[in-house]
N, C-alpha and C positions, 0 to 999 in steps of 0.2 A: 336830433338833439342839438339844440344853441348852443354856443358856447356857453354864453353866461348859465344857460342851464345847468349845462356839464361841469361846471367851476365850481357851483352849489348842490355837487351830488353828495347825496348822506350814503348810510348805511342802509337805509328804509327804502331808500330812493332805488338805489341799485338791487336791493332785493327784490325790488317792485316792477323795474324793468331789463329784464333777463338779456334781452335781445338786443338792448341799445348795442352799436357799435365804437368800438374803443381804439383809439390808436395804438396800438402795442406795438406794429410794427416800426411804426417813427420813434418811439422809443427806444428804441433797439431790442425789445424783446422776438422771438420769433414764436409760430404756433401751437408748438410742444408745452413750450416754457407758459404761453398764457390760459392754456388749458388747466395746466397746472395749478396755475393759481388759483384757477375758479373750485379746481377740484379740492382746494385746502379750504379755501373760504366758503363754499356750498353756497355760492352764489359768484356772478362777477365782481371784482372789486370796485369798486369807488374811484375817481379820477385821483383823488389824494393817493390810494393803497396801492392802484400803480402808477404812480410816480416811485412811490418808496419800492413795491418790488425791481421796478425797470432799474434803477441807480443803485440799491444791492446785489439786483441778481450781473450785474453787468460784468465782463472780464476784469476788468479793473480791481474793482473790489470782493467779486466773490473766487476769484480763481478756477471758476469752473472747468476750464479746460487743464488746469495744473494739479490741481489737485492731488489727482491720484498718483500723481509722480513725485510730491514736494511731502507726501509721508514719508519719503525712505530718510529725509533728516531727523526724524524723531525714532524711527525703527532700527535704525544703525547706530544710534545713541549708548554707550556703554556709560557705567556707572562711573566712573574714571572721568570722563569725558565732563558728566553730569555734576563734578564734584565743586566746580564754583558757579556753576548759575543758579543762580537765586530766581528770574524768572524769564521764560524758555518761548517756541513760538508760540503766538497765539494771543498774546500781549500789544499793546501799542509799538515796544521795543524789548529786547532784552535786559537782561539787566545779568552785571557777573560780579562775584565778591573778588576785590584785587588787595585785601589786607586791611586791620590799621581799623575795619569796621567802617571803611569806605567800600563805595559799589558803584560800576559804571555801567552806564547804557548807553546805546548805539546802535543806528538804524541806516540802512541805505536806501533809497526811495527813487522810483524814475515819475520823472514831470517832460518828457519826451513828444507828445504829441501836440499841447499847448504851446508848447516853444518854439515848434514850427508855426504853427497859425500867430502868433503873437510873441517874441523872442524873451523882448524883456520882460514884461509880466509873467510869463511862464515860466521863465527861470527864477526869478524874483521868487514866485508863490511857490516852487518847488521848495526852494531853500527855508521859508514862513511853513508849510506845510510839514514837513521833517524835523525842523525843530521845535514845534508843536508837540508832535509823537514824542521827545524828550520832556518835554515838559509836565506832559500826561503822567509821565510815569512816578513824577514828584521831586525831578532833578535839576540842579543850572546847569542849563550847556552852557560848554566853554569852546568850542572850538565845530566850525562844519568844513567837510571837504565836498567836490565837484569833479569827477570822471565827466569828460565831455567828449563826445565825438562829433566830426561834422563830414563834411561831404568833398567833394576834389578844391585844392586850395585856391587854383583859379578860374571856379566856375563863380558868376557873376552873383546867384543867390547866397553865397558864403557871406559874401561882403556882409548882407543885410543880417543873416542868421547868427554871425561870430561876436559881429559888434553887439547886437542886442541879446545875447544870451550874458556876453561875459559881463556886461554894464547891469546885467541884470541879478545873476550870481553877486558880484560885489556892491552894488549897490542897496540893496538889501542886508545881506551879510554886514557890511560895513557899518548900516546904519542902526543895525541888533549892536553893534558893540563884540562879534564874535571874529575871533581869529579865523582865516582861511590856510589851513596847516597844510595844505596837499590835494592832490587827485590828477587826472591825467588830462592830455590835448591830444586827439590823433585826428586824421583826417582819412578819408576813403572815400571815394566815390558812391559806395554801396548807402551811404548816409546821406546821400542828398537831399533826399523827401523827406526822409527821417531822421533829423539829429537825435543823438543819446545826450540827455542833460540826466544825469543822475544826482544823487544831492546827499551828503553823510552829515550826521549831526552826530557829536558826542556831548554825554552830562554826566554830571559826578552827584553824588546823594550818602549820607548815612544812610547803614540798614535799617534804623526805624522809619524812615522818609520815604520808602517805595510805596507808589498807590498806584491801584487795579480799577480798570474800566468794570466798575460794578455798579449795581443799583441795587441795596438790599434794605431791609430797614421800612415794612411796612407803615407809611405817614410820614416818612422824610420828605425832602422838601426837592422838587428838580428845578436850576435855575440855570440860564443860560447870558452870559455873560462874554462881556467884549464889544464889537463891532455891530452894529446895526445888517440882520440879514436883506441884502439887495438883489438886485438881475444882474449883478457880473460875474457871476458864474454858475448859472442854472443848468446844470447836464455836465459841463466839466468836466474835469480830467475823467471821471466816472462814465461818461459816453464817448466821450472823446479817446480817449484812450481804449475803449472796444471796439474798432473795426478801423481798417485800411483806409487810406487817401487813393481815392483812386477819381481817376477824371471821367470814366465810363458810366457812371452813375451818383446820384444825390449823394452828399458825403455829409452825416453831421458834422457838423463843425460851431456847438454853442459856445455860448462866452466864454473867453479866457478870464479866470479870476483878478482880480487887481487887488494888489497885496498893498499894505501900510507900515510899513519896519518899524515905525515908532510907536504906532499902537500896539504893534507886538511886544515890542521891550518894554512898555508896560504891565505889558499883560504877561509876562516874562514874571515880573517882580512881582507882580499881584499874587499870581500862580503862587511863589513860593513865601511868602508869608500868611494865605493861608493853610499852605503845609505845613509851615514852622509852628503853625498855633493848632492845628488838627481840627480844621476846621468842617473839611470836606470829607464824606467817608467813601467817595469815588469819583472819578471824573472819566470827561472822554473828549480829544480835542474834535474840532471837527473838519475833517477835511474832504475827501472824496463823500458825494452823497449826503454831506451836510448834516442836519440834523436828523433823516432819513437812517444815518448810520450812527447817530451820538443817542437816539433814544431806542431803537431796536439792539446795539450792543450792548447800550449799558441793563436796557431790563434781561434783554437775553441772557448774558454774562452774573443776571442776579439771581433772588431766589425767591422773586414771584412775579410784580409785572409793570406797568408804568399808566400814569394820565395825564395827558397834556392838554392844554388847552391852545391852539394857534392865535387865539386874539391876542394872549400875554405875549408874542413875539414880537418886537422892537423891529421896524421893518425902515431901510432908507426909501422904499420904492411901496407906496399903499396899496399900486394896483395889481402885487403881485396876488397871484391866484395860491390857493390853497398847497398845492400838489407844488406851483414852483417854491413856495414858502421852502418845503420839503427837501428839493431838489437841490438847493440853492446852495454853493459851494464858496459864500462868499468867505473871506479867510478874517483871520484874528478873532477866532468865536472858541470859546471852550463850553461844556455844557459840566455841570455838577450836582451832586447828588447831598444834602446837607437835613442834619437834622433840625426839628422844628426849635429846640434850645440854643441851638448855635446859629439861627438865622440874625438874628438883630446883632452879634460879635461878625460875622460875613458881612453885612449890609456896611458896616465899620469900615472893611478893608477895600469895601468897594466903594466907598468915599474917599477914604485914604488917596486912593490912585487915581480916581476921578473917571473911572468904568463903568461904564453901565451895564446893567441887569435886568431880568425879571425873571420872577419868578412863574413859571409854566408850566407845572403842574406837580407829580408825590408819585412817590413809589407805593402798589397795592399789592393786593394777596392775592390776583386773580389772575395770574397770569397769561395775562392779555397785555397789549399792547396798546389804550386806547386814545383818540385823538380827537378832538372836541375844535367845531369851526360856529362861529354865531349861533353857539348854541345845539348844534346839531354834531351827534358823532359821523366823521368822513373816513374815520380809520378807525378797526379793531381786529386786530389779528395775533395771533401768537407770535411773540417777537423774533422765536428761534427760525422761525419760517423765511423770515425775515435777514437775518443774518446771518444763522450757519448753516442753515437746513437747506441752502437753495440747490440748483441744478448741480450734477458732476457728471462730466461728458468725459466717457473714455475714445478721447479721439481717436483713427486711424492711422496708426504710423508704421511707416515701412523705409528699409533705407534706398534712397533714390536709387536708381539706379546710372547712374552718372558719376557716385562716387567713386567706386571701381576708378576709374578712368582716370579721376582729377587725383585719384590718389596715386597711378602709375606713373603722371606729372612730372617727375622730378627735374628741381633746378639743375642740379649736377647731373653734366651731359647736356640739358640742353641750349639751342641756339644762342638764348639771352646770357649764360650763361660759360659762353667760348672762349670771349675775351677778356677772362678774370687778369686783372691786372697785377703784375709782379715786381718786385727790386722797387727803382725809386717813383714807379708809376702808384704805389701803394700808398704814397704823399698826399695825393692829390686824390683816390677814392678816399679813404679816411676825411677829406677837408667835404664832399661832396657828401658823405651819409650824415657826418655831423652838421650841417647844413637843409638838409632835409626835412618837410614839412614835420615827421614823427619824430627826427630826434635834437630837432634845432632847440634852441633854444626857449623857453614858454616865457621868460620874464614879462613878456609884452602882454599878457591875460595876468598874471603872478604880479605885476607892478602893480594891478589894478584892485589887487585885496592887501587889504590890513592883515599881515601875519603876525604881529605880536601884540595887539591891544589886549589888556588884562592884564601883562606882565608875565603870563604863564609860560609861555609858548617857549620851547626849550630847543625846539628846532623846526623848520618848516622845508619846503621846496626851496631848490631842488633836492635838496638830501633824500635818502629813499623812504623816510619815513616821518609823518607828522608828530612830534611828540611834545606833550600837555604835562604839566606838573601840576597835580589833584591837590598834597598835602603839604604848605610851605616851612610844614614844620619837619617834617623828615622828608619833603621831596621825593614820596611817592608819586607813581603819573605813569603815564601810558603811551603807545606809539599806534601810530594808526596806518595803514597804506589800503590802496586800492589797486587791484590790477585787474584787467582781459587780455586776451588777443586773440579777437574776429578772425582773425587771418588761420590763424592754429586752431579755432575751435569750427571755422568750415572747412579745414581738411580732415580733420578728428573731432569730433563733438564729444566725446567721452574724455580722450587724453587732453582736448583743448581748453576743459573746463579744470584738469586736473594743474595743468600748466599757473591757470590762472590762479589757482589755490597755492600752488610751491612759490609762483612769484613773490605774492602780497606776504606767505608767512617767513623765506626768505629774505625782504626786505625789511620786515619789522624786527628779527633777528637779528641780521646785519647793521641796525640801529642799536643793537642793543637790551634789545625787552624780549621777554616768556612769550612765544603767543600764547592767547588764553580763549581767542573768539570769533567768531566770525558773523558775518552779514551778507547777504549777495545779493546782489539785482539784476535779475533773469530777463536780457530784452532781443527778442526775437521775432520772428514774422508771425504770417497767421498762423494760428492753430487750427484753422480748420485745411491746410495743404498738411499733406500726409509727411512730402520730407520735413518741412520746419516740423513737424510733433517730433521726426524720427531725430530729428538734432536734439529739441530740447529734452527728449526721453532721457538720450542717450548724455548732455552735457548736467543732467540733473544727477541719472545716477553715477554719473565718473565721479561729481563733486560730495554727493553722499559719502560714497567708498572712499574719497581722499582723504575727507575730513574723518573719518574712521581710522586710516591709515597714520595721519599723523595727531589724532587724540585730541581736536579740537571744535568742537559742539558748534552749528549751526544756530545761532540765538535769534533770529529774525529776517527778513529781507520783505523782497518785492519781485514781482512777476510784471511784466512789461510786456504783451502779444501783438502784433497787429503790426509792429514795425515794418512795413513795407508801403511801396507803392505802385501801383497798377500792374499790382502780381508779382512783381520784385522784392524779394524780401532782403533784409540789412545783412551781412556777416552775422552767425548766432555769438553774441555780445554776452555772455555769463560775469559782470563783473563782481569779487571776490574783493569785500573790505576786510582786513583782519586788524585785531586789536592785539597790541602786547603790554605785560606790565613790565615796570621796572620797579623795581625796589629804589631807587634813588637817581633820577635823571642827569643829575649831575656826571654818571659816568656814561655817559649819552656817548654816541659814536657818529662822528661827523662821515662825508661820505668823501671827504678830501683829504690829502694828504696836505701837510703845514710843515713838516721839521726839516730841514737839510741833514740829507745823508741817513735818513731812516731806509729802511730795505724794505722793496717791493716784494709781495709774496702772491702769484695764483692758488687757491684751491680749486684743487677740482681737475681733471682731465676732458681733455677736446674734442670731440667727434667730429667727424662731416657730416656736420644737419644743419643746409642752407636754407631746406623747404619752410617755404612760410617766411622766410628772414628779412630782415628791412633792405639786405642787399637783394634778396630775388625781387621784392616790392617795387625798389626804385629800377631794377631792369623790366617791369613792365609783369611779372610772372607770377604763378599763385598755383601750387601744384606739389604731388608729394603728399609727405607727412611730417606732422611737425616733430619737432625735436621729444627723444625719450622722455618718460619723466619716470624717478626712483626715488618715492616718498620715504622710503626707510632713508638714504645715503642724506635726503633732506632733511632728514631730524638730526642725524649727527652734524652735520653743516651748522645747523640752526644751534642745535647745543652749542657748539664749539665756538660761533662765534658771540653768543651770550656771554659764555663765560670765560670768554677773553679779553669781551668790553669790559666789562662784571671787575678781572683782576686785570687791570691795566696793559694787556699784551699788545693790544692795538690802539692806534693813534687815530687814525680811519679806516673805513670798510665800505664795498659799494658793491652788490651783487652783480653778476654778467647776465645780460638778461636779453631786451632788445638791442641788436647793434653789436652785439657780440664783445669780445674784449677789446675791441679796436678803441666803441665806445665807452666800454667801461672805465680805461686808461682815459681818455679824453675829457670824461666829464670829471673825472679824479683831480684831475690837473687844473682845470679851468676853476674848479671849487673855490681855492682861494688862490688860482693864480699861482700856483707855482708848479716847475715842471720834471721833468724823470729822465735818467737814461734805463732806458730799455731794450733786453739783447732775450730774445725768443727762439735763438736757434737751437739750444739743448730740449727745452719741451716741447717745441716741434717734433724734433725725431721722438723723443720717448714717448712722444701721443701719435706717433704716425701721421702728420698730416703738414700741409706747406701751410707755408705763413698766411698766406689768404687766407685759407681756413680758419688758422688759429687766430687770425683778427676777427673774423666775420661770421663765423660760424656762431649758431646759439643756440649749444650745448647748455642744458639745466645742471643745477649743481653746485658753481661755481661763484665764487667770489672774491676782490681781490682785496688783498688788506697789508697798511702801510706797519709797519712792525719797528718800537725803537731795536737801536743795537743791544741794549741790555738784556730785550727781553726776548732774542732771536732764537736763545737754544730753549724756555720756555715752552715758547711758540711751536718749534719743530716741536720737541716731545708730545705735545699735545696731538698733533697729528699725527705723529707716529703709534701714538697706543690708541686713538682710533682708526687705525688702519684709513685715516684718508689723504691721500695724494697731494701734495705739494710742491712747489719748484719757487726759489727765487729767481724771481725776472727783473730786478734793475733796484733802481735807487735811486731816491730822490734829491732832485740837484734843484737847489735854492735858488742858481745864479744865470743857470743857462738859460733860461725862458725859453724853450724849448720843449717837445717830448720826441726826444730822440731814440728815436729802434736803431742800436748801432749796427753797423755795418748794412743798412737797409736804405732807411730812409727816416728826414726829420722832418717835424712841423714845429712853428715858430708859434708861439701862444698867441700871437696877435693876430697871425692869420688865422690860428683853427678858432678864436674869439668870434672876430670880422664873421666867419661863415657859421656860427653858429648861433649867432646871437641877431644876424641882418634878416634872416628868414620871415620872420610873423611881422616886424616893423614894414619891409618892404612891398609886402600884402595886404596892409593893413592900417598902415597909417602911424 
């Protein structure tokens, strides 16, 4: 068969020739899967119907291999849980009611394998791709955050990966007009081949403003609007993103999409004035799988069926073929679903903005799917086939057997280990973690986004959590954070996911705000090795049963598989975005301390749990298990320090997390520059442990909070009738520029500055 043949195959055609041979395998489909499809369609498909199955059924977007483990977020679901989301997975995003008759959604997304092959554009369209999903849903975003991991900080492809992902994140970002509130920088070796670029988008919407990827309304009108569909991203994140980089064999690797930030922020404002005027009775943006996935969701998601026509497709490249039409993941495209009355008031608003459209084809009563090329149908298929109905692979997982061993590991005791330093040698490790590629400094990626454009932005990085002001008239708004830890979730994949969940809703507490929500972004090796399934089995249902534990609903996320390379697969990366509301931002809780002579306070007691710690990290070590986690002790924490921002008790708060409290004291101080005396030797003894420990150690649980004097006996009571542990350790000294652990050891604010702040410049320009 010719190509040009094969580019003009129909429906007649391919029933007509049974035996032609089709590329399924270049596609990335395999055997199973294309027998399959022959078996729903009772005939082989048409070059167009696989393209669309090959780029739905793919890992990417069908989740095939997760599936049957990302139900337990809706089966562990309580009513309780249920009681502000408004609408839950299985949407573009979530959405939750936070008051007032406002509603917020929020999505986390990985754009991870594109970023490798292309840095900036990959990042760029991760961030155009996610806030799209916002938009979809009928809302403005106001704010996106960016978890980024990379690979050893002085291997020489960092250079090219760091500079171009984070020019890419902000440069984009910057140029939507959207604050960048937050998200993380870490570096590991195990991300070399594979950087983590994750991308969070938040929007705000009245309750009458939410709109559903649906198609219903026999004779309505489908029109597909925005950017002109091109060959810059034909197979995209959607095959790109299913299978391994490996040098041993052919690797796809098609186009990275190329994003337009300005055409988006038009299409930004377009989007929401025909919501304001109700114009659209469904939409769907389009990203992974392209229109492949905007017209199989939306009929699917209806309640009959769709006709297209591809001439009416608006195309920048003429000589794309049919099936790339399909595949084509060029970005800034929404697709719409409009009645035949309200076409000429639409056609309005897309003059207005100066967007183009057409119109390509109506919603029918036959529920089929069908797709019309020079006259000839190339597609007809039941759409559900098509996007929900595909493959679910109950993959094989077992726990390595290796685990055992790495979990025997432990820092404490060994060699790296020996020569833990004590008295004034404690100066100078403290200046050396805070110096450190994970806990130095980030402003050098952080200088590079806009955090307060819009005027919203009520707090940003480094503070522990991003917070957004929704309503400017009672300053309602909300706090965002995202956390992982690779390191704790490949020594425990169950507790390392639960870790990651007590982080993020920890730190959005310790800002101040309810949690109310969560999003994750599951990024792990292949699914088809039996340990990575046993990780992700095992870090999916830790984070179900967590988020069960402490009462806060699963609204959305992404699955991210294949992160490895030539069989190497990444640390399992579970990262955990959670949302909190506030009733009024304004009593927001900075993560520094400002007043001279306020009193230092710990919550929380100290274990010796080095395993996994930034200090076993920089000794070269990785072994163990990682620190407890006690979701119950985490909800009174989290209460306690809401509702001490809530009534004035504290001045600031910063949770003990990476780095232990050596850290947490450090970045407290540096916040705004002023510094502490601090005397640790009574909570020593009563936690049992030497001061290395109680610096280094990272013990869950714990956070530290600057408290005025008026409000100290307060503050104790509060602790006291929750039964949780307390110590005051020092007080804030205005004048010393210092953070001195008396009788120990001090650091000068200038030097633990110098070393924490030269790290990512010094690497990087």
């Amino acid at each position: 068969m010719s190509e040009t043949h094969f580019n003009l195959d129909t429906i007649e055609h391919a029933a007509a020739t049974p035996d032609t041979e089709l590329p399924w395998a270049e596609l990335g489909l395999n055997e199973t899967e294309f027998e399959r499809i022959k078996e729903i369609l009772g005939r082989r498909p048409t070059a167009a119907e696989l393209a669309m199955y090959s780029v739905m059924w793919s890992e990417h977007c069908s989740y095939k291999s997760s599936k049957v483990h990302l139900r337990q977020f809706g089966e562990k679901v309580t009513d309780e849980m249920r009681r502000n989301l408004m609408v839950g997975i299985g949407e573009n995003a979530g959405v939750t009611d936070i008051g007032d008759g406002w509603a917020v959604t929020f999505k986390i997304e990985s754009h991870n394998h594109p970023s490798y092959v292309e840095p900036y554009q990959g990042a760029a369209t991760g961030v155009g791709g996610i806030v799209r999903d916002i938009i979809s849903m009928g809302a403005r975003p106001v704010a996106v955050m960016d978890p980024l991991r990379f690979g050893a900080i002085d291997h020489p492809d960092t250079q090219r990966v760091v500079h171009g992902i984070v020019a890419g994140v902000g440069g984009y970002g910057n140029s939507l007009g959207l604050p960048n509130i937050g998200g993380e920088v870490e570096f590991d070796p195990c991300y070399q081949g594979n950087p983590l670029v994750n991308a969070l988008a938040v929007g705000v919407m009245r309750h009458e403003d939410i709109r559903l990827a649906t198609a219903s309304g026999t004779g309505n009108r489908v029109v597909l609007f925005g950017a002109r569909t091109g060959g810059d991203g034909i197979g995209g994140a959607s095959v790109l993103a299913s299978e391994s980089f490996d040098d041993s064999k052919p690797s796809k690797r098609p186009a990275v999409q190329v994003g337009d930030p300005f055409a988006e922020k038009v299409l930004i404002e377009c989007c929401l004035e025909l919501f304001k005027s109700s114009l659209v009775e469904g939409i769907q943006d389009l990203g992974a799988a392209g229109i492949s996935c905007a017209t199989s969701e939306l009929a699917s998601n209806g309640d009959g069926g769709m006709r297209v026509n591809l001439d009416d497709v608006l195309l920048r490249d003429p000589s794309l073929t049919p099936g790339e039409i399909l595949m084509s993941e060029s970005q800034e495209r929404m697709m719409a679903v409009v009645t035949p009355e309200k076409a000429a008031a639409f056609e309005a608003v897309m003059a207005k903005w100066d967007v183009e459209y057409s119109w390509i084809g109506e919603v029918t009563d036959t529920g089929r799917l069908v797709i019309d090329h020079h006259g000839e149908v190339i597609v007809d298929v039941d759409p559900r086939t098509v996007a929900h109905d595909g493959p679910v692979y109950e993959r094989p997982y077992a726990r390595p057997e290796s685990q055992d061993a790495l979990q025997e590991a432990h820092f404490t005791g060994s060699p790296e280990d020996a020569a833990r330093p004590s008295g004034a040698e404690l100066g100078p490790a403290l200046l050396e973690l805070m110096g450190s590629p994970n806990l130095c400094s980030k402003e050098w990626v952080t200088s590079q986004y806009d955090r307060y454009v819009q005027g919203n932005t009520a707090m940003a990085m480094p503070d522990d959590a991003g917070v957004v002001r929704v309503d400017e008239r009672s300053n309602l708004g909300v706090a965002l954070s995202t956390d992982s830890n690779g390191r704790y979730t490949r020594l425990d994949p169950y507790r390392g996911a639960q870790l990651a969940l007590a982080q993020a809703y920890r730190n959005v507490a310790t800002a101040g705000a309810r949690p109310v929500a969560v999003s994750d972004c599951l990024n792990f090796g292949s699914p088809e090795d039996p340990d990575v399934m046993w990780q992700f089995a095992e870090a999916v249902r830790g984070l179900a049963d967590g988020c069960q534990a402490i009462g806060v609903p699963v609204t959305g996320g992404n699955v991210s598989l294949y992160n490895q390379t030539g069989g190497v697969a990444i640390n399992p990366t579970p990262v955990v975005a959670m949302m909190g509301v506030f009733d009024d931002v304004t009593r927001r809780t900075p993560s520094g301390w400002r007043e001279d002579g306020q009193a230092v306070y710990l919550l929380g007691e100290t274990a010796a749990e080095l395993d996994g710690s930034e200090w076993a990290r920089l000794r070269g070590h990785l072994g163990g298990t990682p620190p407890r986690v006690d979701l119950d002790r985490e909800r009174v924490l989290a209460d306690m320090l809401v509702n001490m921002s809530r009534d004035g008790m504290i001045d600031a708060a910063h949770d003990v997390a990476e780095g232990g409290l050596g850290a947490t004291l450090a970045e407290m101080a540096l916040r705004f520059g002023v510094g502490a005396r601090i005397g640790l030797g009574e909570v020593a003894e009563r936690d049992g442990v030497d001061l290395f420990t109680l610096l280094f150690s990272e013990t869950q649980g714990r956070a530290v909070a600057s408290v005025p004097r008026s409000e100290e006996v307060r503050f104790r009571d509060m602790c006291t009738v929750r039964n949780y542990p307390f110590a005051r350790i020092g007080v804030v000294d205005a004048e010393s520029g210092s953070l001195d652990f008396q009788g120990e050891f001090a650091v000068g604010l200038d030097e633990l500055r110098d070393a924490h702040e030269s790290t990512l410049p010094r690497h990087f320009g």
